[in-house]
Every structure is written in C-alpha cells, then in structure tokens.
ZAFIDREN-684607 format. One record per residue (C-alpha): residue number from 1; x, y, z. Coordinates in steps of 0.25 Angstrom, whole numbers, plus 5000, padded with zeros to 4 digits. Example, Ala and Ser with C-alpha at 12.3 -4.5 7.8 and 13.67 -1.06 7.14 Angstrom:
2
<rec num="1" c1="5049" c2="4982" c3="5031"/>
<rec num="2" c1="5055" c2="4996" c3="5029"/>
***
This chain:
115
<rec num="1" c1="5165" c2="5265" c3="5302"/>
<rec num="2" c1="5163" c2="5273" c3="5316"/>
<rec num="3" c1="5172" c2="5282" c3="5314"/>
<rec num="4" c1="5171" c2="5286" c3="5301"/>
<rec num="5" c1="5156" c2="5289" c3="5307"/>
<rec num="6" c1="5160" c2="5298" c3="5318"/>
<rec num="7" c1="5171" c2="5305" c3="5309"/>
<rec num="8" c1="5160" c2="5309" c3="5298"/>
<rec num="9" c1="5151" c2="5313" c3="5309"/>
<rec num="10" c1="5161" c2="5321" c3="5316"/>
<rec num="11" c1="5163" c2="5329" c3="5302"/>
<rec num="12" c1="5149" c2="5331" c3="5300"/>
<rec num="13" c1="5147" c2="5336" c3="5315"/>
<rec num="14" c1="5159" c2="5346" c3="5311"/>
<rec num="15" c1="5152" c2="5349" c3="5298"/>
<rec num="16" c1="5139" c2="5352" c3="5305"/>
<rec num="17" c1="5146" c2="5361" c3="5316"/>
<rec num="18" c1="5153" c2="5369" c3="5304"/>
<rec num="19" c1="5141" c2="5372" c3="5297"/>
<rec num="20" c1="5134" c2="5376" c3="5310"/>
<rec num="21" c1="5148" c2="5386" c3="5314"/>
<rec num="22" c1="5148" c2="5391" c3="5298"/>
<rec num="23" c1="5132" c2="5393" c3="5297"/>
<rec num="24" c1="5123" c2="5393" c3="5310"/>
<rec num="25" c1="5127" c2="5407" c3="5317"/>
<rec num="26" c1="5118" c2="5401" c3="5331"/>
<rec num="27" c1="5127" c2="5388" c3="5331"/>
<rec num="28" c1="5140" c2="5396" c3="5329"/>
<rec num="29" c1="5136" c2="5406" c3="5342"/>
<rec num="30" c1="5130" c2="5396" c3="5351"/>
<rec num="31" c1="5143" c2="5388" c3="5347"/>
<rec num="32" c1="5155" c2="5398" c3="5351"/>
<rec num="33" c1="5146" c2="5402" c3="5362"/>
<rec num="34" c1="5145" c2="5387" c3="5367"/>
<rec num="35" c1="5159" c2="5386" c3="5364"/>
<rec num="36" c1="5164" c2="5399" c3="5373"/>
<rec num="37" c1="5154" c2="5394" c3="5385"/>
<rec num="38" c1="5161" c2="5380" c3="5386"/>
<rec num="39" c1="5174" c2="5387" c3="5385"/>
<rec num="40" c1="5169" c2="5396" c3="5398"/>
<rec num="41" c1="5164" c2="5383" c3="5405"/>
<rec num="42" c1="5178" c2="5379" c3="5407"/>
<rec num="43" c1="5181" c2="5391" c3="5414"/>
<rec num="44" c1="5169" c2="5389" c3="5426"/>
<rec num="45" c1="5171" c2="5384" c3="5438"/>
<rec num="46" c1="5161" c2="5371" c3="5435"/>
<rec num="47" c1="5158" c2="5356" c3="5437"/>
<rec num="48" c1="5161" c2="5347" c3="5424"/>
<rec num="49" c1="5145" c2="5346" c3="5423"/>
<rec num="50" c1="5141" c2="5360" c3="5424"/>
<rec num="51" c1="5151" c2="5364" c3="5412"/>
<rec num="52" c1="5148" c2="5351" c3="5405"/>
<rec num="53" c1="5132" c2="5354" c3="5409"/>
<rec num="54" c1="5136" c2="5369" c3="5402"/>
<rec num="55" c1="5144" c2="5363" c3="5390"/>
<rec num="56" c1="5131" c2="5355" c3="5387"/>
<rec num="57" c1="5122" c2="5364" c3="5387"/>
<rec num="58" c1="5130" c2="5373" c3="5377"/>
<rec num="59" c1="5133" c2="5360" c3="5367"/>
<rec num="60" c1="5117" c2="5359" c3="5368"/>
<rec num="61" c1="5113" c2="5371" c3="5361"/>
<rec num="62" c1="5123" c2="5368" c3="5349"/>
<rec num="63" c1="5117" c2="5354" c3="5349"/>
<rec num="64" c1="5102" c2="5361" c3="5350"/>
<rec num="65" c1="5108" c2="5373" c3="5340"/>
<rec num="66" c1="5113" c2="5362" c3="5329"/>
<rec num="67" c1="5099" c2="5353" c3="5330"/>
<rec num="68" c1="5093" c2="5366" c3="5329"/>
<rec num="69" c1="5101" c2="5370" c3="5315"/>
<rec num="70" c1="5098" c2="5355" c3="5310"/>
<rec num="71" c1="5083" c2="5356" c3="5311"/>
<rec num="72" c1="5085" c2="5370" c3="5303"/>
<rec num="73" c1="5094" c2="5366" c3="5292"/>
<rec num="74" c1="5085" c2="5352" c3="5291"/>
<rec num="75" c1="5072" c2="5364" c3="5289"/>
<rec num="76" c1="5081" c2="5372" c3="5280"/>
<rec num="77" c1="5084" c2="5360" c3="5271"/>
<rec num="78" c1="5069" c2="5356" c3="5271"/>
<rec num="79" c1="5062" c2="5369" c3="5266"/>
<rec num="80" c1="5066" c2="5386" c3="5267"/>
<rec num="81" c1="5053" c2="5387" c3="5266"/>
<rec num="82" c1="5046" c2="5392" c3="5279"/>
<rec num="83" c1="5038" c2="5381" c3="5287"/>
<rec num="84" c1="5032" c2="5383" c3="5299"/>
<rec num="85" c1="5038" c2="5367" c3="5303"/>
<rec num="86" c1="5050" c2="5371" c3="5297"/>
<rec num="87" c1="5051" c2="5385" c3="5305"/>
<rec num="88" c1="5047" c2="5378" c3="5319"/>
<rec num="89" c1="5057" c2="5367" c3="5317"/>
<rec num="90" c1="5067" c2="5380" c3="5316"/>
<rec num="91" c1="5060" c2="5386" c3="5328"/>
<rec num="92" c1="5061" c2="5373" c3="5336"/>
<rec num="93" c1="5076" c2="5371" c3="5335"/>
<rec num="94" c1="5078" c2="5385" c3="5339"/>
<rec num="95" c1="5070" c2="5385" c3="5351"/>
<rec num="96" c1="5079" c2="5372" c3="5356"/>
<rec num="97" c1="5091" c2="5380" c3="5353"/>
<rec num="98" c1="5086" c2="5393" c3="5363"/>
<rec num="99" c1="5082" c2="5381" c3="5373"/>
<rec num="100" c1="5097" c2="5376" c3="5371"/>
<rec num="101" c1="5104" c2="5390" c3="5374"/>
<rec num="102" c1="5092" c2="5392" c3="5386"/>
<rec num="103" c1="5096" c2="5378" c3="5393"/>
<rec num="104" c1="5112" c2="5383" c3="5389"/>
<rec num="105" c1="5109" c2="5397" c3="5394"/>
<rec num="106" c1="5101" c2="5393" c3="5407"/>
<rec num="107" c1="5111" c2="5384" c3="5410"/>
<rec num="108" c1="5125" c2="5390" c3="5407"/>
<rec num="109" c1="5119" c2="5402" c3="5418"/>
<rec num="110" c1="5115" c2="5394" c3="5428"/>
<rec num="111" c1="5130" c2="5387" c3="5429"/>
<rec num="112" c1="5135" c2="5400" c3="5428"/>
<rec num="113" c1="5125" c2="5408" c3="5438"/>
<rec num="114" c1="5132" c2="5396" c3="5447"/>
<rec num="115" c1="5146" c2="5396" c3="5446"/>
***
C-alpha cells in the first residue's frame, strides 16, 4: 500500500542518515554546522524568504554532500583498485560539494553584510 511505501522509505532515509552521522566525518561537520546556522537564523532580523533563501542553501550542501558520498561508495563497491574514471568520478563529486559550500558561503555573507 502507500503507506507501507512511505513508511519503508522513511526507515531507509533514517538508515541512510545514520550511517552518514556514524561513518562520513564531512557529512557529520557540514551537518551540526547546518544545524547551528539555522538555529541563528531565527535570531536575525529577516524576511521569511531570505531565511528560507539561507535555510536552502545550507539543506543544499547535504543534499550535494550525500550524492557525493553515493557516487563514492557506488565506486568503492565497484573496484579498490585505482582507476583514473574511478578517481575522477571521486574528484567530480567533490568539486560539486566545494561549489555547494561556495554558493552557501557567498550567500550567507551577503545576507549578513546586509542586516
């Protein structure tokens, strides 16, 4: 039934964000700091849409961070061995995660220089 779907998705999302917490040091760091900005975000003196705007952009790095992790466990599964594909894919996913924090960097400080 539907629900039985969205309940055993719900429990694999919460398995998947356990194992990220217990075994991805980069998850867990961008996670508690993503947690702690939203918290400040309350605190400022801003339209709904520039803290929704703030909130966004921080849910975007885990999002990239996660996809990022998928495409390297998907690798390490694969082969250990080294491959230049293999090690490029690796290299791709990380660029796009120093993108995300760029775009959540650059955005957060413009809001703030503007308060």
């Amino acid at each position: 039934t539907g629900l039985k779907r969205v309940y055993f998705a719900l429990l694999n999302s919460f398995k998947g964000f356990v194992w990220l917490i217990n075994n991805e040091a980069a998850f867990k760091q961008e996670f508690i700091i993503s947690a702690v900005l939203i918290l400040f975000s309350f605190y400022l003196s801003i339209d709904a849409l520039i803290q929704l705007l703030l909130i966004s952009v921080l849910v975007f790095v885990l999002v990239i961070e996660i996809l990022n992790t998928a495409v390297e466990v998907t690798i390490d599964r694969i082969g250990l061995e080294h491959n230049p594909l293999s090690g490029l894919a690796k290299d791709l996913g990380s660029l796009a995660v120093l993108l995300s924090l760029f775009v959540a960097l650059a955005t957060w400080s413009v809001v703030l220089w503007n308060i």
